[in-house]
N, C-alpha and C positions, 0 to 999 in steps of 0.2 A: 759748663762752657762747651758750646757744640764744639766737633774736631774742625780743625782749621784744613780746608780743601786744598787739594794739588790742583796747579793749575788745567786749567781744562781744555782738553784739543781731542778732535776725533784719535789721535793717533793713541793718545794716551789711554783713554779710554778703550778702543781695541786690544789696546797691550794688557792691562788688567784682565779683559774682557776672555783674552786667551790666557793668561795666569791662572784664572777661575777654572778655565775649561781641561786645565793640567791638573791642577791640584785646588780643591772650592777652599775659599776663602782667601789664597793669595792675591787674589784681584784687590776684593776690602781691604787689606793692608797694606796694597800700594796707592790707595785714595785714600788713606789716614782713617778708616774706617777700623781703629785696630780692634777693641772688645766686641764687633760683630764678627769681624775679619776670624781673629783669635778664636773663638766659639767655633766655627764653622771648618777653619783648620784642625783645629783641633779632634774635633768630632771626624772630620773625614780622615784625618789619622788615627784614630783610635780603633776607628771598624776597620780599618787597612791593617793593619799590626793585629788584631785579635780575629782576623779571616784568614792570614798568613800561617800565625802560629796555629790555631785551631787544623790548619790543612796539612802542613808540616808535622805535625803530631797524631794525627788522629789513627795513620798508617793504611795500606791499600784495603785489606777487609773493610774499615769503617769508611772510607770513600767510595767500593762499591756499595755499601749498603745504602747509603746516602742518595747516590746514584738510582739506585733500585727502591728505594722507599715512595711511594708516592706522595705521603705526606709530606716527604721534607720537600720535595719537587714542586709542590704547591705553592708550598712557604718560598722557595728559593724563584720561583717565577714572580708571583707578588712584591717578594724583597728585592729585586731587579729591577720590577716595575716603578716602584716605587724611590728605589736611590735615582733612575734614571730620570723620574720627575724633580726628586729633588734638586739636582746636579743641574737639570735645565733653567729650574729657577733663580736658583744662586748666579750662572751663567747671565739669564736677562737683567737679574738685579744689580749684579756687579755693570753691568752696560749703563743702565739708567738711571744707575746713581753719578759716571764717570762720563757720559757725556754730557759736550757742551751746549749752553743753550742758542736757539738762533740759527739752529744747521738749515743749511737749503735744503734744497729736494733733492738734490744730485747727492750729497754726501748722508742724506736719510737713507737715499736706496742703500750705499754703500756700506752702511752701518750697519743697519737692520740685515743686508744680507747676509754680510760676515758674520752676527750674532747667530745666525740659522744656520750658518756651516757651521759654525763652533758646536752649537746645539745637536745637530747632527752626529758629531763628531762621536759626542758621546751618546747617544740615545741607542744609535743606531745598531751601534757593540753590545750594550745592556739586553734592548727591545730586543736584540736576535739569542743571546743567550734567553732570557725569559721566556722564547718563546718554545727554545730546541726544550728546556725544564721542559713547560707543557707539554708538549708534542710526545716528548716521552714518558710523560705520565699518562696520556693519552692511551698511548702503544699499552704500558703497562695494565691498564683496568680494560681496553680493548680484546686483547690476546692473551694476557695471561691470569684469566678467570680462574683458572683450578678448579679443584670441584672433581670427585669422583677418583683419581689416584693417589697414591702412596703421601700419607700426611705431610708437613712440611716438616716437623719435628722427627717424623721417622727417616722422612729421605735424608734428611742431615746426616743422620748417626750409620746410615747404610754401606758395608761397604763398596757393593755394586749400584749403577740406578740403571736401567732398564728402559731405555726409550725405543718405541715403535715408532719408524721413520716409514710414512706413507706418501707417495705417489698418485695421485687421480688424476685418470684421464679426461675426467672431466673440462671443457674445453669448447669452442667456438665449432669443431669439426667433427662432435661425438652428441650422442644422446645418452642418456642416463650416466651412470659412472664405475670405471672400474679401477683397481688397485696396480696396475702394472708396476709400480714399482713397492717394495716391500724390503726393509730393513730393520733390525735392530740395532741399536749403541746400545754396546754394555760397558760401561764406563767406570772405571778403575776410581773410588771417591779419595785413593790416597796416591796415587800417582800419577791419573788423567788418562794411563795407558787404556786406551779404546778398540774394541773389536766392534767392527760392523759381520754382522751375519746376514747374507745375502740369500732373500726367497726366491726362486724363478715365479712368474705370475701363473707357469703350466705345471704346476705339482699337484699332482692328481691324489685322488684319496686321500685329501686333506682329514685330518681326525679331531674331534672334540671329544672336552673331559667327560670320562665315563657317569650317568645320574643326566644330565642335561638332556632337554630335549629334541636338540642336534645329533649327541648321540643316540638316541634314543628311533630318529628318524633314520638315520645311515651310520648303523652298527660297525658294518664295514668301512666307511671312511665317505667323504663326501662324491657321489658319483651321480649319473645321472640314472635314476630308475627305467626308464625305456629302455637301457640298456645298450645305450648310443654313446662306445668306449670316447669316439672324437668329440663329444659335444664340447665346447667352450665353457659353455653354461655352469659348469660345475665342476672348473678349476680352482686352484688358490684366489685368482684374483678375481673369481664369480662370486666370492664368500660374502663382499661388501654390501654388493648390492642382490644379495638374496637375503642378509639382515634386515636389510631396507625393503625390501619385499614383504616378507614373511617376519614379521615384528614376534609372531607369536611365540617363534620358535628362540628369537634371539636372545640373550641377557639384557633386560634394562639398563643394567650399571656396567662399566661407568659414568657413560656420557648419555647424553639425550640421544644421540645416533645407532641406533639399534646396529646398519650395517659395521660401523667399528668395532661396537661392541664386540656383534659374533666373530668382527676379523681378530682382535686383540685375544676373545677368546681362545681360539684354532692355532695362532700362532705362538704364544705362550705356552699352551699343550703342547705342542709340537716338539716347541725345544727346551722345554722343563723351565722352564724361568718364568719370574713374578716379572710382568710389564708393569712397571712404576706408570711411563707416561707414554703420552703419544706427541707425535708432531705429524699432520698433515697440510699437505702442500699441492695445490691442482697446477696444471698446466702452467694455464696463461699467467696464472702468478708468481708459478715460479719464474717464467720470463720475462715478466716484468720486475722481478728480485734482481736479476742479473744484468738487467739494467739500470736500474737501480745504482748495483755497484759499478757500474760504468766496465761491462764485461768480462771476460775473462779470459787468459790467454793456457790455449790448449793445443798438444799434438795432434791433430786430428787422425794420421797415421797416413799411410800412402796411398790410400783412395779415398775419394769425395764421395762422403755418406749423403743418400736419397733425402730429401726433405720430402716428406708422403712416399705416395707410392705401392702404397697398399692399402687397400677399403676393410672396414671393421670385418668382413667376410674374409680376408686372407686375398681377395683376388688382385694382381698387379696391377698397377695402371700408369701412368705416366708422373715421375716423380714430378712435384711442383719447382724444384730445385737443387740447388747442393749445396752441401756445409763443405768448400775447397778443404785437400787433401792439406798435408804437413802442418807447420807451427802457427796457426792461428790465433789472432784476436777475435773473440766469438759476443757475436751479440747477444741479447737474452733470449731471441729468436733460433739463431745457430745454435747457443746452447743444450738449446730443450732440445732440434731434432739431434744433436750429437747426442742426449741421453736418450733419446727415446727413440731414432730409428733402425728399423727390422727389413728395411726392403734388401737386400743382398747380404742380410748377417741373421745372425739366430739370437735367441733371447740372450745365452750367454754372453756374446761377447757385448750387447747391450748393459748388461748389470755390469761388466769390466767396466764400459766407459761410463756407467753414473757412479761406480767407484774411483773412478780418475775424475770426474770434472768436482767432486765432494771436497775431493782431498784438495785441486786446486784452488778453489776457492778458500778453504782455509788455508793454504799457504798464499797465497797472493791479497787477501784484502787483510790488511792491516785495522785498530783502532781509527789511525785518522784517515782512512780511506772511507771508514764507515762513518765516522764525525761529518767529513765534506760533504757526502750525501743521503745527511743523517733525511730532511725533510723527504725525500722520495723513497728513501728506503724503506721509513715508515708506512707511507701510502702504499706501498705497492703490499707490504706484510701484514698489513692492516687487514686488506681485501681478498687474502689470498691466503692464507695461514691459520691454521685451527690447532690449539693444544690445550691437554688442560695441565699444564704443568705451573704450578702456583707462584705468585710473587714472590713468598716468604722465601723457596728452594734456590731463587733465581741469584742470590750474591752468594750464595755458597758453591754454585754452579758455575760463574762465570768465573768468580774466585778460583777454581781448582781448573778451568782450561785457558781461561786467561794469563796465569802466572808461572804456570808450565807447555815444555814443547811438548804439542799433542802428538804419540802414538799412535799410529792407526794401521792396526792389522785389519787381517778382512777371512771370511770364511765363507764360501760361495757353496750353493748345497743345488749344485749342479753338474752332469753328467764325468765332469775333470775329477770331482771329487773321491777317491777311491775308497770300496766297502767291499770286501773281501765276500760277505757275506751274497752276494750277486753273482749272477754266474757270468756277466763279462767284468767284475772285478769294479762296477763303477753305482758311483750313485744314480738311483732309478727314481727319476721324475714324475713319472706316471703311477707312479703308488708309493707313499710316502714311508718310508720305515722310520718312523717316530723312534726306537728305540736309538735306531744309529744315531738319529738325529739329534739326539740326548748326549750322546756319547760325546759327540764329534763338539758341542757347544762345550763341554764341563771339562775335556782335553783343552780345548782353546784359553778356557778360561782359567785354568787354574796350571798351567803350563810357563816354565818363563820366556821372555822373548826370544825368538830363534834369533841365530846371530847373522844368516846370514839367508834369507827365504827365498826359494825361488817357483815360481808357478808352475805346479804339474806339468809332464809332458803328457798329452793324451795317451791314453793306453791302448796298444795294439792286441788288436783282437786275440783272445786268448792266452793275455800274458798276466802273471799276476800280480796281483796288486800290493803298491808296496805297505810296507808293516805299518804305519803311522797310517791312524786312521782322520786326523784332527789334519788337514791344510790348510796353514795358513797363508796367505799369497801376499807377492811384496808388494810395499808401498807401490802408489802406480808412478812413481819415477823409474822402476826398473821396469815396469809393461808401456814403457813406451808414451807414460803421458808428461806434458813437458809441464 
């Protein structure tokens, strides 16, 4: 015996219609539809309560990995797609079973409309989570290919990892490319505490490991053979792109990019440490990162830093603008020339401020700050961002800075830095002393956190230098960045 029908009126009909679109199947069992009704509740109760508990249980490790697996993000974009078609249908079915027959036109529009905002309702929550899945699964086989560094099975068990954080000037206003900005993370795998080691881009007599045929070329350290002490050409951040040049001399492995290769080379020599991985980042991408994250707010300090202003030759010219002096909101634009200019300051105190707007950025954007502008964030990192640091390493990696507050000391291997071994007591730029430089990394490193660090005072001529070879400089809250 078919069920006996409720009577029939548009109203009632939308009422089910939006019962459905709250919970599927209560529509059906307010039309007496109860064994479809029943099936349909049920079942959408069942994956409710078994998505819950499964999330509830499974604890943060197993929902980053989840997060970071591509596979399951495939599956979890399709299984969205798919309840969200379901959910629609049930939606129009509960309609078409509940309304009445003989509606005019005026009350068709109004039926069918509501049925499509209902539809909406739910599509449109589902269709954007399925789509943020992809989008990051995307990111993930896009960016982090691996390939060529520290296994994923060994970075695990490591207790440091070693990432080369590279700078290209590469850019709308440059030809070719160079490395001006150069950093290591050396990152603590059990506590997250982080040293960044700061390279100047002008460290002269850069050295490579002895047997290579880098070394083999400039015994003495990387300079320029004409014997032209000022050339640029063959600074630290000329390493790049002489890799790039000169293929022949450089390491194949580990990337296809010969110029990293020989930079990751030269730099790891330098300062005794295995480079696990790299992360490279050119200009306009990183500008468009920080917009992305919808800016970031920095002290800029009490004068308005040059936007340009100087031609790749060193000679002045007329800034294009200025990044306004004290506490700014910085665009992705202000931000880059806040890190990167040099018209009235010296390299040093440029490596200070990409060591303040680093840290700010990790204290200011948040999870959901990065969730809100998850789709641009992607686009912009997508086009702009190169590492080979592997899928596998990446939920043990966000696992250990995501769940703890990140430390961040810093070690700048510039002229503030004091080496006794010099005859005005300070670290010498223009010819690199690899052994200090060894020193001063393995003090830092295995040293415990100072309790209270304050930034060298520059040293006055002829005075000596104090006993602590390893400075580590404070957080940039105490140099002034907001």
């Amino acid at each position: 015996m078919p069920p006996r029908r409720a009577p029939r009126s548009l109203g009632s009909a939308l009422l089910a219609t939006a019962a459905a679109t709250i919970a599927p199947g209560t529509g059906h069992l307010m039309l007496r539809h109860r064994r479809t009704g029943g099936l349909i509740f049920a079942l959408f109760l069942l994956v409710g309560v078994a998505f819950g508990a499964a999330t509830a249980s499974a604890g943060r490790p197993a929902l980053i990995q989840n997060l970071l697996s591509t596979r399951t993000l495939a599956i979890a974009s399709i299984g969205l797609l798919l309840a969200a078609a379901a959910w629609v249908v049930v939606i129009v079915r509960t309609y078409v079973i509940g309304r009445p027959r003989g509606l005019d036109r005026g009350r068709q529009i109004v039926g069918g409309a509501t049925v499509a905002a209902l539809c909406l309702v739910v599509a449109a929550p589902l269709g954007y989570a399925a789509n943020l899945a992809n989008t990051q699964r995307n990111l993930l086989n896009d960016v982090f290919t691996g390939g060529g560094g520290t296994s994923a099975a060994e970075a695990i068990s490591k207790p440091r990892l070693n990432i080369l954080l590279v700078g290209s000037d590469a850019g709308p206003d440059r030809t070719g490319a160079r490395t001006d900005t150069m950093m290591v993370a050396s990152v603590d795998t059990t506590t997250a505490r982080t040293t960044l080691f700061s390279l100047p881009r002008n460290i002269g007599y850069a050295r490579f490991p002895p047997g290579t045929p880098m070394a083999a070329k400039f015994p003495g350290g990387f300079h320029d053979p004409n014997g032209n002490a000022n050339s640029g050409d063959y600074l630290l951040n000329a390493v790049y792109a002489y890799g790039l040049e000169n293929p022949e001399v450089a390491p194949s492995t580990p990337t296809g990019n010969t110029g990293l290769n020989l930079l990751q080379q030269t730099v790891g020599y330098m300062l005794g440490v295995q480079l696990d991985y790299f992360i490279e980042v050119n200009m306009s991408g990183f500008a468009a990162i920080i917009d992305a994250l919808g800016g970031v707010t920095l002290d800029v300090g009490p004068k308005p830093l040059p936007i340009g202003g100087v031609l790749p030759n060193g000679q002045h010219v007329t800034p294009d603008g200025f990044v306004p002096a004290g506490t700014q909101h910085l665009n992705g634009d202000q931000a880059l020339w806040y890190a990167r200019s040099r018209r009235d300051s010296d390299d040093y105190s440029r490596m200070g401020r990409q060591r303040c707007l680093l840290q700010a950025i990790l204290a200011q954007k948040s999870p959901t700050d990065v969730l809100a502008r998850f789709q641009a964030i992607v686009a912009a990192t997508t086009d702009s961002v190169a590492t080979n640091i592997p899928q596998e390493v990446l939920p043990s990696l966000v696992s250990l800075l995501g769940g703890k507050a990140i430390t961040l000391d810093s070690v700048s291997f510039d002229p503030n830095l004091p080496n006794r071994d010099e005859p005005d007591g300070r670290f010498n730029t223009s010819r690199a002393d690899i052994e200090f430089m060894r020193h001063v990394v393995q003090n830092a490193l295995t040293s415990s956190p100072p309790a209270a660090s304050v930034e060298p005072e520059p040293l006055a001529a002829g005075a000596p230098p104090p006993a602590s070879s390893a400075v580590v400089t404070p957080p940039p809250s105490a140099m002034g960045c907001a």
